[in-house]
Each structure stands twice: as structure tokens, then as C-alpha cells.
C-alpha positions as CSV (number, residue, x, y, z in Angstrom):
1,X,0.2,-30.4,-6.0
2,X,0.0,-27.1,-4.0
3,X,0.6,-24.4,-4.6
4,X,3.1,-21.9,-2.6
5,X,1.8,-18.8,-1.3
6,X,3.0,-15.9,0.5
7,X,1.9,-12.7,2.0
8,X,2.9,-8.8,1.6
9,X,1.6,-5.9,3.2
10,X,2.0,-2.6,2.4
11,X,0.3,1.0,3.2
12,X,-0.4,3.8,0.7
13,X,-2.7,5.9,2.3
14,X,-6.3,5.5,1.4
15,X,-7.1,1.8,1.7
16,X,-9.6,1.6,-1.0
17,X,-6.8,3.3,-3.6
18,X,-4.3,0.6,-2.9
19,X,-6.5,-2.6,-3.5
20,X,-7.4,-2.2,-7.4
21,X,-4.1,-1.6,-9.0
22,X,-3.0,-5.2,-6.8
23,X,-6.3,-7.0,-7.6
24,X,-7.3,-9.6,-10.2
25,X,-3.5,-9.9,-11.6
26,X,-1.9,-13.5,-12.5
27,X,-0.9,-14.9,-8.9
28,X,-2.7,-12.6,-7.2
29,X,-5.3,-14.4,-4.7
30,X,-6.6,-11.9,-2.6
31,X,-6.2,-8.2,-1.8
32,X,-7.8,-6.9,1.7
33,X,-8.0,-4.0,2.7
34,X,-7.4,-3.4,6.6
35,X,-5.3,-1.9,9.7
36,X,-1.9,-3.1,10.9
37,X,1.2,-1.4,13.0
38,X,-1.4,0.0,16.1
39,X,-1.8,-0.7,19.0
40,X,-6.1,-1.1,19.6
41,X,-7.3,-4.7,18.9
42,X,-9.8,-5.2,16.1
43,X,-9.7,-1.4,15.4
44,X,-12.6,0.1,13.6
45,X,-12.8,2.3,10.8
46,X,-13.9,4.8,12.6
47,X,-11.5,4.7,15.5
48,X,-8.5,4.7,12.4
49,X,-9.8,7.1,10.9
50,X,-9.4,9.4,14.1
51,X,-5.6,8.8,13.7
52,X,-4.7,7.7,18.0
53,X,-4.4,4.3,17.5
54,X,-1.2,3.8,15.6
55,X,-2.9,1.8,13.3
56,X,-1.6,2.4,8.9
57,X,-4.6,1.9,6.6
58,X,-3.4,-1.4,4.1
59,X,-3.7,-3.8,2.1
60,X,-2.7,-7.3,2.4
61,X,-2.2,-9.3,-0.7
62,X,-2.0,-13.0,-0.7
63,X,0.0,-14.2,-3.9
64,X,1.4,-16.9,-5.7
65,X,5.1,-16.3,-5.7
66,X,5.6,-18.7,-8.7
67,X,3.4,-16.7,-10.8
68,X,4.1,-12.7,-9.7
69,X,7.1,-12.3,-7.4
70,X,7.7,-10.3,-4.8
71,X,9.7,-7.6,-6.7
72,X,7.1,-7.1,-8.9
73,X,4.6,-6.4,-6.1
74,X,7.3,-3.4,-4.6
75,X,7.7,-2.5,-8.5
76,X,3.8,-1.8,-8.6
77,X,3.7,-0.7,-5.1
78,X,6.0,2.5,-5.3
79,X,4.2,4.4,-8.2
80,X,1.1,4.4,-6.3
81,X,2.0,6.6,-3.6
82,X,4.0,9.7,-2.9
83,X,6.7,8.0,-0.7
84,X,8.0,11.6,0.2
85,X,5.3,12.7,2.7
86,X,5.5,11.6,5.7
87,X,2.3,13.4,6.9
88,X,-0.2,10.8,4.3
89,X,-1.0,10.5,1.5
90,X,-2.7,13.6,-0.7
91,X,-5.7,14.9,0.5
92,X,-5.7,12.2,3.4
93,X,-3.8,13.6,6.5
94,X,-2.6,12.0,9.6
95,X,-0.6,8.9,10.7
96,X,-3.0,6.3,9.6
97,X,-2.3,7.4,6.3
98,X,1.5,6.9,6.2
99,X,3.1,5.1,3.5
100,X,5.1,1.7,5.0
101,X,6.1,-1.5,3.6
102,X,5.2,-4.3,6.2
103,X,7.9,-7.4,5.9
104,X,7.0,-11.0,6.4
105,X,10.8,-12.6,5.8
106,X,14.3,-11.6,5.8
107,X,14.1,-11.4,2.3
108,X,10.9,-9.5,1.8
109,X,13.2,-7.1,3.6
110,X,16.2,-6.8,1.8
111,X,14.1,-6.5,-1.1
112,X,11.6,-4.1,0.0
113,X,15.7,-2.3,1.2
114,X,16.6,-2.7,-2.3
115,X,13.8,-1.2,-4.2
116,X,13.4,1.8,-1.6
117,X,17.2,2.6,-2.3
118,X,16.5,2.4,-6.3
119,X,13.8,5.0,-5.7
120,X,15.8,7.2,-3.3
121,X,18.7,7.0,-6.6
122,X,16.6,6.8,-9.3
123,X,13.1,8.6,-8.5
124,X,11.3,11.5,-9.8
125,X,12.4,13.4,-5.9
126,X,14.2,16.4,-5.0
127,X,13.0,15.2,-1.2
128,X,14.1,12.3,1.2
129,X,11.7,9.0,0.5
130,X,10.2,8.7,4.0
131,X,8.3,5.1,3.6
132,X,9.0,3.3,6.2
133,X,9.9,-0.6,5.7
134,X,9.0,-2.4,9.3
135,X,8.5,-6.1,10.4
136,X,4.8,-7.4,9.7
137,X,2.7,-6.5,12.2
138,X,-1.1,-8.3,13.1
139,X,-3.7,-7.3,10.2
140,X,-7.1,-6.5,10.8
141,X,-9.3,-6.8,8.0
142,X,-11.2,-3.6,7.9
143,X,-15.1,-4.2,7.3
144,X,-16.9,-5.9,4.7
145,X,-18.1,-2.1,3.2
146,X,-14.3,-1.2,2.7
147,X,-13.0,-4.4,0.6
148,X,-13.0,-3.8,-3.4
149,X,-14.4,-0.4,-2.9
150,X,-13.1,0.4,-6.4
151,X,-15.9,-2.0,-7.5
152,X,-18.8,-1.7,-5.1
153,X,-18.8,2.4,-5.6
154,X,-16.9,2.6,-8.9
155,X,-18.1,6.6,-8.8
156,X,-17.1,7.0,-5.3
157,X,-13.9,5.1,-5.7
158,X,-12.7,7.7,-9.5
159,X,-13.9,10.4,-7.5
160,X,-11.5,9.8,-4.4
161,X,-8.8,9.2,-6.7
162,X,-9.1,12.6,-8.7
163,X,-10.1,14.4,-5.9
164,X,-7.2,13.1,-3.6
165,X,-5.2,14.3,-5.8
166,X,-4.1,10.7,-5.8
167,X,-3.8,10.4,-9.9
168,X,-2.8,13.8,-10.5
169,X,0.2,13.1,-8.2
170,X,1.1,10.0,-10.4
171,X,0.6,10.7,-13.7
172,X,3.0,13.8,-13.2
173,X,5.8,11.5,-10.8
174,X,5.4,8.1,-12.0
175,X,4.5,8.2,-15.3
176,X,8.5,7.8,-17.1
177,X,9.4,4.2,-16.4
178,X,13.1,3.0,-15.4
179,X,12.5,4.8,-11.8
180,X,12.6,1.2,-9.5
């Protein structure tokens, strides 16, 4: 028998931040990090990273939709980001660090529509949530040196995350439960 898989995409900034809370879960396959929404083909890290070519840094996950849904992706999704800024994402600045939930159906839409809207009602935010939810775009896997950062440079990848500001933001936002 095979098995059914599916795709999401979603940006939160730094690229090697968003692939370890994702990774190694039940129906999880694969989480790769990579650019998507630009408009360079086969973008580099470095051209990105100088913020002109439109592309979001992300990460796609390839799942098992039988085993973790959907839902539960956006669930785990939004308390990984500030979805208030609109200028990045902690100490990362510029557009290829915007926050955006990339749709592969109709119905990764209206769900991705639905959990935004529970945030906007039910979130931690005095401010307007500014993540953007737009149709799936090409995804270019960003090179071999940026997937599982978190366990090729576990040093590196703590010390991004503290001094981002990245898990200061979320233990102090995120941390009650009942927000999505």
C-alpha cells in the first residue's frame, strides 16, 4: 500500500530556526530548508541573503497526512515566529526574512485562513498579524551546508536562536497554550 503524502511550506525567518521544531516528528518525512516567492532562478544563499530577489527563506516539509495533519503543522508553525513584524524576523532584517504561509490546495488555504484568524482573536498581540498566506510558489532547496543546521552546528544553531532573540521572543508570546 502507499502511502499519501503532501507538501507545506512556510517561512519564519531564519531558515535553519524553522527546520528542527518540524523535524524527526511522526509523519514527518522531510524538512528542507530553501527559497521560494522570488523571482531569480536557483537563487543562492548569498544573493537571498542580500534581500533584491524576492525570494522568503523556508522550509518545506513533506508529511504524511494520515499520521500529522495539516492543522497541526499551522498549530506548530505559528509559535515559532513573531507573525507581527512585517520587517523579519528578530535580529534578521529585510524581506527574505518575512513570515508567509505558502498554500499547496484550496484547503491548505482555508486552513492556513482559519488558524491565522484564531491568532489575530486569540494571540498574545496588541498589533495586526502581518503573515502573509499566498499560493505555493517554486522551492529551491538552499545548499547542502544550510539543511539540518540545528544538527551539523548544534553550537551555532543555540547560539542563533538566543542571540536572534528568536527564543526570548517565544517563551515570553507563545508560551500559554489555547492561542491557535
Amino acid at each position: 500500500m502507499t502511502r499519501r503524502v503532501e507538501v507545506a511550506t512556510f517561512a519564519g525567518g531564519c531558515f535553519w530556526c524553522m527546520v528542527k521544531p518540524f523535524d524527526e516528528l511522526p509523519g514527518i518525512i522531510e524538512v528542507r530548508s530553501g527559497y521560494t516567492g522570488g523571482h531569480v532562478k536557483n537563487p543562492s544563499y548569498k544573493e537571498v541573503k542580500q534581500g533584491d530577489t524576492g525570494h522568503f527563506e523556508a522550509v518545506k516539509i513533506t508529511y504524511d497526512p494520515s499520521l500529522f495533519s495539516y492543522e497541526s503543522l499551522l498549530e506548530l508553525y505559528w509559535p515559532q515566529i513573531d507573525p507581527t513584524d512585517a520587517e523579519g524576523q528578530f535580529i534578521d532584517r529585510g524581506p527574505q526574512y518575512r513570515t508567509a504561509i505558502f498554500y499547496h490546495s484550496y484547503e491548505q488555504k482555508t486552513a492556513a485562513e482559519k488558524s491565522k484568524q484564531r491568532v489575530e482573536e486569540n494571540g498574545p498581540f496588541n498589533k495586526p498579524v502581518v503573515t502573509e498566506i499566498l499560493p505555493a510558489e517554486v522551492f529551491y532547496p538552499a545548499e547542502e551546508m544550510h539543511q539540518k543546521f540545528y544538527k551539523k552546528n548544534p553550537d551555532r544553531y543555540k547560539q542563533e536562536r538566543v542571540n536572534s532573540g528568536r527564543d526570548a521572543f517565544i517563551n515570553k508570546h507563545w508560551k500559554s497554550p489555547g492561542f491557535i
